[in-house]
ROPA-175544 format. One record per residue (C-alpha): residue in three letters; chain; x, y, z. Coordinates in steps of 0.5 Angstrom, whole numbers, padded with zeros to 4 digits. Layout:
% residues N
 rest kette  east north    up
  ALA     A     X     Y     Z
...
END
This chain:
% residues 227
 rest kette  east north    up
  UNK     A -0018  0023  0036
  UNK     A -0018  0018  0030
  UNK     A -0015  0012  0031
  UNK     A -0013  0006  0026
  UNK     A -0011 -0001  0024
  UNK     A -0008 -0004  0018
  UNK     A -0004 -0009  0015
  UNK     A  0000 -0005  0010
  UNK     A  0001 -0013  0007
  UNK     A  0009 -0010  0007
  UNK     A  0007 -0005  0000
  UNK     A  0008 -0011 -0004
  UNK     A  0002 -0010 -0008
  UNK     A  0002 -0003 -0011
  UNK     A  0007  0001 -0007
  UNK     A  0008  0006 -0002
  UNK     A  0004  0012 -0005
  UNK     A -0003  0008 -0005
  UNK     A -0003  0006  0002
  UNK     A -0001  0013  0004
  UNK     A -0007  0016  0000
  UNK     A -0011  0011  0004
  UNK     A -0008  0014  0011
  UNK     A -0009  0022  0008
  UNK     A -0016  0021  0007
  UNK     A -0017  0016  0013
  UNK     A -0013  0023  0017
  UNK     A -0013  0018  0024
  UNK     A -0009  0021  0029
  UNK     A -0006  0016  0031
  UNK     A -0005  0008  0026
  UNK     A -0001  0002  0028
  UNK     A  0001 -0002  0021
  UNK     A  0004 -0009  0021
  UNK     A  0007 -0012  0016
  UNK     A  0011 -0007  0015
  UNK     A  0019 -0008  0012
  UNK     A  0025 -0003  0013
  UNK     A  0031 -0004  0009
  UNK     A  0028 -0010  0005
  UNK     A  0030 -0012 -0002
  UNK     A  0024 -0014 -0004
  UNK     A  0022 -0007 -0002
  UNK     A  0027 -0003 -0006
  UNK     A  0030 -0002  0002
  UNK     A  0026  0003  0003
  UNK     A  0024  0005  0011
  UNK     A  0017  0004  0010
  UNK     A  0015  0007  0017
  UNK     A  0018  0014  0016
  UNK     A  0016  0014  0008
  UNK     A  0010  0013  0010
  UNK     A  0011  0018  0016
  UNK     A  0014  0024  0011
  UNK     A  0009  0024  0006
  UNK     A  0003  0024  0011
  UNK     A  0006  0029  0016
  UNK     A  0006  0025  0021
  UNK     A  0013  0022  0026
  UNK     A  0014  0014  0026
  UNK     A  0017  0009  0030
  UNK     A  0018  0002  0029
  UNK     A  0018 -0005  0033
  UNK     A  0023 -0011  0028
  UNK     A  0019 -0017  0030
  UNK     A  0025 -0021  0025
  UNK     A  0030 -0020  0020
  UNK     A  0029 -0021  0013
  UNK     A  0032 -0019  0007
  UNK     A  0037 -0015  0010
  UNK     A  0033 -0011  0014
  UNK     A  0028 -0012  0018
  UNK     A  0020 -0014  0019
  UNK     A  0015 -0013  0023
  UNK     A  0010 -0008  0027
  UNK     A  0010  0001  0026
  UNK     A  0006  0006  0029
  UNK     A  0004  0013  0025
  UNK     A  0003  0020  0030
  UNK     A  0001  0027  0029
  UNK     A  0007  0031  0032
  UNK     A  0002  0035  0036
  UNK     A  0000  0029  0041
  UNK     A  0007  0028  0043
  UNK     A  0008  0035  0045
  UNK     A  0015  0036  0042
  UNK     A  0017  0028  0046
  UNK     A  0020  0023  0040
  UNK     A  0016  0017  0039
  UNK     A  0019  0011  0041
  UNK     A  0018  0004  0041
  UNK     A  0020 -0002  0045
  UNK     A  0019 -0009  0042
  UNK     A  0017 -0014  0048
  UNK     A  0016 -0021  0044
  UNK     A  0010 -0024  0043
  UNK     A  0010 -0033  0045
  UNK     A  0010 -0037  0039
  UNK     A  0014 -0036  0033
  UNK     A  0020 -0040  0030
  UNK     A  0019 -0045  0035
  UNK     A  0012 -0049  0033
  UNK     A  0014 -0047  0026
  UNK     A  0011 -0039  0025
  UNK     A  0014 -0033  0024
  UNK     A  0015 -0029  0030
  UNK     A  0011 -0024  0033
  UNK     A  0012 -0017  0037
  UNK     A  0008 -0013  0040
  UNK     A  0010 -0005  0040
  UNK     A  0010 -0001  0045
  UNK     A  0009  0006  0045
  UNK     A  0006  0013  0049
  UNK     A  0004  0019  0045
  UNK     A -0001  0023  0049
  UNK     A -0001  0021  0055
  UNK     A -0004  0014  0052
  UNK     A -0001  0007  0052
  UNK     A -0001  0005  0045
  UNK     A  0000 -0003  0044
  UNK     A  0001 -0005  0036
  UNK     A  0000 -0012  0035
  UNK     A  0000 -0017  0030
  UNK     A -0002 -0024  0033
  UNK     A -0001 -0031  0029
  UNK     A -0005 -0036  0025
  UNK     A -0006 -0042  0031
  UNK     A -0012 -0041  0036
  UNK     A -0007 -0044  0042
  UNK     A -0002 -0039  0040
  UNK     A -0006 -0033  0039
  UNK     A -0009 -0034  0046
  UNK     A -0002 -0035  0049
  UNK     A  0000 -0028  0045
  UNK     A -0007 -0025  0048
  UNK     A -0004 -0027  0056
  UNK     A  0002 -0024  0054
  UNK     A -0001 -0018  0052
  UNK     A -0004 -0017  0058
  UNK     A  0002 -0019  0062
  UNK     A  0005 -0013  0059
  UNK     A -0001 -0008  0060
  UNK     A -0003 -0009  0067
  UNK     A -0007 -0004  0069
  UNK     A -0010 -0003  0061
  UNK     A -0013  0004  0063
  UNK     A -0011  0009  0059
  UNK     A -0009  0004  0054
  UNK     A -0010  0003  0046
  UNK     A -0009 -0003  0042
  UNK     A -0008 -0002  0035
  UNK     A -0008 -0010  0031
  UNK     A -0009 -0015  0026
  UNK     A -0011 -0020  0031
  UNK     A -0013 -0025  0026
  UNK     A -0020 -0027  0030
  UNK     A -0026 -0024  0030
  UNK     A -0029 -0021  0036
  UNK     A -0031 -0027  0038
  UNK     A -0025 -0031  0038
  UNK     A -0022 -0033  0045
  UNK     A -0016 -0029  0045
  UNK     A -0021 -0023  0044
  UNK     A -0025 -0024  0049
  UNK     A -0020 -0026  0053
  UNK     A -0018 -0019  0053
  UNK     A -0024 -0016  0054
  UNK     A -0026 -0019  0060
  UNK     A -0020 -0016  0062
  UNK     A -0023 -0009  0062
  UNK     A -0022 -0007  0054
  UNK     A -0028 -0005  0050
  UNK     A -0029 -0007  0042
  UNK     A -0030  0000  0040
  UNK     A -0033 -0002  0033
  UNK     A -0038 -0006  0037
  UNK     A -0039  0000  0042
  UNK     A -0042  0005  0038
  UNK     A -0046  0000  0034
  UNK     A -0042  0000  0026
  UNK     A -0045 -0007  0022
  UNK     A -0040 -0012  0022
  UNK     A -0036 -0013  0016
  UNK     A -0030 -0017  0014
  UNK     A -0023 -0014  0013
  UNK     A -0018 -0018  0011
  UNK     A -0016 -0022  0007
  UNK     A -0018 -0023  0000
  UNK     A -0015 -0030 -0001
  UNK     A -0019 -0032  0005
  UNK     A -0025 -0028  0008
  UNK     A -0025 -0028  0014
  UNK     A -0029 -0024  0020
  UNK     A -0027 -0016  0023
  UNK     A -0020 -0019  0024
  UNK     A -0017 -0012  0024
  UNK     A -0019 -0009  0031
  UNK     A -0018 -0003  0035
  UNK     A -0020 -0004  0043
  UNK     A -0020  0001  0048
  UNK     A -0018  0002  0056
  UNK     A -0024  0002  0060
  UNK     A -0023  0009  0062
  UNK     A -0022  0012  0055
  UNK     A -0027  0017  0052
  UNK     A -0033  0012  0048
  UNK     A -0033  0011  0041
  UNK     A -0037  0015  0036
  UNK     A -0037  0012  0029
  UNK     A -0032  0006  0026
  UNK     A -0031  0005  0018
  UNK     A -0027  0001  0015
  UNK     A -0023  0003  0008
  UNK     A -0022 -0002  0003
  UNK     A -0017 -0001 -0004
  UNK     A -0013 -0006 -0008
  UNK     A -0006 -0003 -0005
  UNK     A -0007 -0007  0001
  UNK     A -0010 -0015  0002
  UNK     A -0014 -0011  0008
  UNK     A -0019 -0006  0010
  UNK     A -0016  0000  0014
  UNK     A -0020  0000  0020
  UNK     A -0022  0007  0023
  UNK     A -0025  0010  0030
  UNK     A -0026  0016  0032
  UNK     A -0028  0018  0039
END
């Protein structure tokens, strides 16, 4: 299986066509976005989940973390129809701490299953208080986290507090697992760590290899992990 994480920037820089180019030659099984638009003006209205789904092959769901623009913003999760077994993708949208309350932008957390998995897509935020409270929430919804894959842009390295908080809660860090070199993700205007992160449940099969994609079409890399 061949999972993703990436942080579509919303298309702004260069449109859909290129991120889609990216995800073809990626060929995960399953990818999470964020920041992703439906309905958007800033985006020609486009349904940016189900475009990219049709041009890859693949079936989408999406979780709206804010109105915005006359649509909607937030997290997406892409699948190859053959691990659903002719079931629809569906997300439910669980609400992550923060947002317009201490003067942020909210964030959700996508919940979804395909292949027996629990998938978690998420998007935390920018103050390290915040991330840590979004970090139990995610938790809280988990429970038991086998069986479960994170897909996000945690916006932290792998040694931040709230990473660490769910890894000693039984996830795995599956770049560290199978021993790529560390790299930075994202993003350009403000290099950062390996922000863009795909954790494992603890039963789930070891990670063989991970890459990160970079292009211009996104101000972040596509990470990839194959199991």
């Amino acid at each position: 299986m061949r999972l993703a994480t990436f942080n579509i920037k919303h298309a702004e820089l260069r449109g859909l066509a290129p991120l889609a180019d990216l995800l073809r030659e990626a060929r995960p099984d399953l990818a999470g976005l964020q920041e992703v638009d439906v309905g958007c003006s800033r985006s020609g209205r486009a349904d940016q989940p189900a475009g990219l789904g049709t041009a890859l092959g693949m079936v989408s769901c999406f979780a709206a973390a804010l109105p915005l623009d006359g649509g909607a913003y937030g997290n997406a999760l892409l699948a190859v129809p053959e691990l659903l077994g002719g079931e629809p993708l569906e997300a439910s949208v669980l609400p992550l701490p923060g947002g317009r309350s201490i003067g942020e932008e909210p964030r959700v957390l996508l919940a979804a299953r395909a292949a027996g998995l629990r998938v978690f897509v998420a998007h935390f935020d920018l103050p390290a208080p915040v991330r840590q409270a979004q970090a139990d929430a995610l938790l809280a919804a988990v429970g038991d986290p086998r069986g479960t894959i994170v897909l996000g842009d945690l916006n932290e390295g792998p040694e931040g507090p709230a990473v660490r908080k769910l890894l000693a809660a039984g996830f795995r860090d599956a770049w560290a697992e199978c021993g790529a070199h560390e790299v930075i993700t994202a993003p350009w205007d403000r290099p950062q760590v390996r922000i863009d992160q795909v954790l494992l449940g603890p039963d789930l099969p070891r990670a063989r290899s991970a890459r990160a994609l970079s292009s211009d079409a996104s101000d972040h890399a596509l990470v990839l992990v194959e199991l």
